[in-house]
C-alpha positions in Angstrom: 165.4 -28.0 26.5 164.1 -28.3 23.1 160.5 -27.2 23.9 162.0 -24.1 25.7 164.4 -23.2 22.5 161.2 -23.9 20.3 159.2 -21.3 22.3 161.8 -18.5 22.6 161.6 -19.2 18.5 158.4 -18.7 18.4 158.1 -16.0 20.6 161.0 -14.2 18.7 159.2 -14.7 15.4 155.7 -13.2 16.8 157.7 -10.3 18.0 159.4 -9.8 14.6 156.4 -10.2 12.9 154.8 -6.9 14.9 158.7 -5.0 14.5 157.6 -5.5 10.7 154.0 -5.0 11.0 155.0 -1.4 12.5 157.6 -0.9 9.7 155.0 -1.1 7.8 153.1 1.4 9.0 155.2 3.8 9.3 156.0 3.6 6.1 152.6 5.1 5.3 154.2 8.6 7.5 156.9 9.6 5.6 158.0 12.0 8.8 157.8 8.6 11.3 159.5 6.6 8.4 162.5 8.9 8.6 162.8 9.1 12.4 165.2 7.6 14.7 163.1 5.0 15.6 161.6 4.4 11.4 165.4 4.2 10.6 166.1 1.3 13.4 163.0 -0.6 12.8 164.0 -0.1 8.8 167.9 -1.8 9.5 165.7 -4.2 10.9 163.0 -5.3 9.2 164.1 -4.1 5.6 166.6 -7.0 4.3 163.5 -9.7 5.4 160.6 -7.5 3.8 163.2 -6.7 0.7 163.5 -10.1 -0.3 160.1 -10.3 -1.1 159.8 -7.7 -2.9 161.5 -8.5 -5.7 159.0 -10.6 -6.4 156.9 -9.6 -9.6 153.5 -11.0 -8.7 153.1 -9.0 -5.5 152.9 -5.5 -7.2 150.1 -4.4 -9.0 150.5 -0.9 -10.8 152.4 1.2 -8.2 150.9 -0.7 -5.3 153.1 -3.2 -3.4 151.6 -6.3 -1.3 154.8 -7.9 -0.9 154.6 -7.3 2.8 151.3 -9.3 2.9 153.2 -12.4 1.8 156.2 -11.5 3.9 154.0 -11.5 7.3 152.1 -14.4 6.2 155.3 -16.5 6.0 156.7 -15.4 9.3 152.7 -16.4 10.5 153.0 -19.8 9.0 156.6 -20.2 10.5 155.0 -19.1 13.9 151.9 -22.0 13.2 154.3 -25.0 12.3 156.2 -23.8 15.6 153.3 -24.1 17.3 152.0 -27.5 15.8 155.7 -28.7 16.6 154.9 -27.9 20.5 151.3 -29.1 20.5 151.6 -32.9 19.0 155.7 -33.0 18.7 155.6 -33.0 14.6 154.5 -31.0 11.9 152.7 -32.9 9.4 153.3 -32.3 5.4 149.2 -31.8 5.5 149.5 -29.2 8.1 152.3 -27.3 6.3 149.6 -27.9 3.1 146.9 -26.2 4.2 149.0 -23.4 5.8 150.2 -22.6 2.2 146.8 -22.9 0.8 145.8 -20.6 3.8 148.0 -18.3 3.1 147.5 -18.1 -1.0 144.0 -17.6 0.1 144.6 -14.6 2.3 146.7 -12.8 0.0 144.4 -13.7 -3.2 141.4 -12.9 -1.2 142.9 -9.5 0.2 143.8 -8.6 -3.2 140.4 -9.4 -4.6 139.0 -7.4 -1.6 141.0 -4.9 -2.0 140.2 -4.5 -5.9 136.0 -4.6 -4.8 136.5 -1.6 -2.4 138.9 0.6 -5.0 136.4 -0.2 -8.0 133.2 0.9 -5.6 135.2 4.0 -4.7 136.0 5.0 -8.3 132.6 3.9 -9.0 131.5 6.6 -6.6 133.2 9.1 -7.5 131.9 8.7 -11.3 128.3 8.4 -10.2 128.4 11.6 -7.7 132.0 13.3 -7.5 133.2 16.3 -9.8 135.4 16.3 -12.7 138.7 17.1 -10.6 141.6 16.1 -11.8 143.4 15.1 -8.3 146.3 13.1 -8.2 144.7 10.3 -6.3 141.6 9.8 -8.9 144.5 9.9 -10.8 146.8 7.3 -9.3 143.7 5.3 -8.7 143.0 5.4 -12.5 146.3 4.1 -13.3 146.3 1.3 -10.6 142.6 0.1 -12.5 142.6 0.4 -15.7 145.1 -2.3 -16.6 142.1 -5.0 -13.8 139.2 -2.9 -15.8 140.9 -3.8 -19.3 141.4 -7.3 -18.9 138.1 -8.3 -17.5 136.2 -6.3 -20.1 138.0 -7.7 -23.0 136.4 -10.5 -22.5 133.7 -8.6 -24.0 132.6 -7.8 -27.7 134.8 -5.3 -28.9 131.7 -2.6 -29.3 133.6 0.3 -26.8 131.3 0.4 -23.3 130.9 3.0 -21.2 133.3 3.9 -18.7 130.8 3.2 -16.2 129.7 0.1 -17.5 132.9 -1.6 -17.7 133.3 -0.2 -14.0 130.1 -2.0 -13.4 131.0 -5.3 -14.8 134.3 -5.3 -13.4 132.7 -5.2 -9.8 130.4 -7.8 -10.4 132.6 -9.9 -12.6 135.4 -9.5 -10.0 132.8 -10.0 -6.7 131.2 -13.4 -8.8 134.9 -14.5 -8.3 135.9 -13.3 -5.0 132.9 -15.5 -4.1 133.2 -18.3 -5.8 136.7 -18.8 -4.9 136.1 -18.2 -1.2 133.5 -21.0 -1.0 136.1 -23.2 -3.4 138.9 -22.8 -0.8 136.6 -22.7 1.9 135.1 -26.2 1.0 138.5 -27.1 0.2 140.5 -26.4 3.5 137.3 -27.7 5.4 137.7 -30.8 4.1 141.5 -31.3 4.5 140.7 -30.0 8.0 138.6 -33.0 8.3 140.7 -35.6 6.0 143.2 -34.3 8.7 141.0 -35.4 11.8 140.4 -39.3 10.3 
């Protein structure tokens, strides 16, 4: 009885977790966003995915990630769910790691995220035109403030555009790296702490 209503639970949270997924998406098509089945999936999905975002530290410039951290909770409620069915508890180190897990994956997509915007604009100053398009333009805004702080760090002599584009990849890419094998060596070995 209990394994059955923890199943339907899971099951119910998976399919949730693609109803928001799609919201998601959709929101990306302002014409599907509006439609029928946008509005529906939006009376649905909005008041869990709204909660989140009210949370400062998922919003960088204009861009939101709260809906990375939303799916990654409804993931780590569909894991413990699953840990509950395999060996009938869930384990304070299991729910540990999840959360380190998903800090990772949401640290890790931003830092990601921030490499492949920095090579584009990058790009586009080594071989584009001077066009003055609103995205160059929104993308401007969205990294300056990341290309600020990790220059200041340097001497105050005024670099090159380029240059502090430069050593924001490389400073930001010498992190992404060295956090990933940090939290890589780390969850290995609660992984295997876990085991013994």
């Amino acid at each position: 009885m209990v394994r059955s209503l923890l199943l339907t639970v899971r099951q119910l949270i998976n399919v949730y977790l693609f109803l928001c997924f799609i919201k998601i998406l959709l929101s990306w098509v302002p014409s599907a966003a509006y439609s029928s089945f946008g509005r529906m999936l939006s009376s649905i999905c909005d008041p869990y995915l709204n909660w989140f975002r009210r949370f400062r530290f998922t919003r960088i410039g204009m861009v939101d990630f709260s809906p990375v951290l939303s799916l990654g909770i409804l993931s780590i409620a569909a894991q413990l769910i699953t840990s509950l069915l395999t060996t009938g508890t869930i384990s304070l180190w299991g729910l540990c790691v999840s959360i380190i897990e998903l800090v990772w994956s949401f640290i890790g997509f931003m830092l990601n995220l921030l490499i492949i915007f920095l090579i584009i604009r990058l790009g586009y100053d080594l071989f584009g035109s001077s066009s003055s398009s609103p995205f160059w333009y929104n993308l401007d805004r969205f990294l300056s403030p990341v290309i600020a702080k990790v220059t200041g760090f340097f001497p105050q002599k005024p670099l090159q555009y380029r240059t502090r584009l430069i050593l924001t990849i490389l400073i930001i890419l010498l992190l992404r790296i060295a956090l990933g094998l940090l939290v890589g060596s780390l969850l290995f070995q609660f992984k295997v702490i876990r085991i013994i």
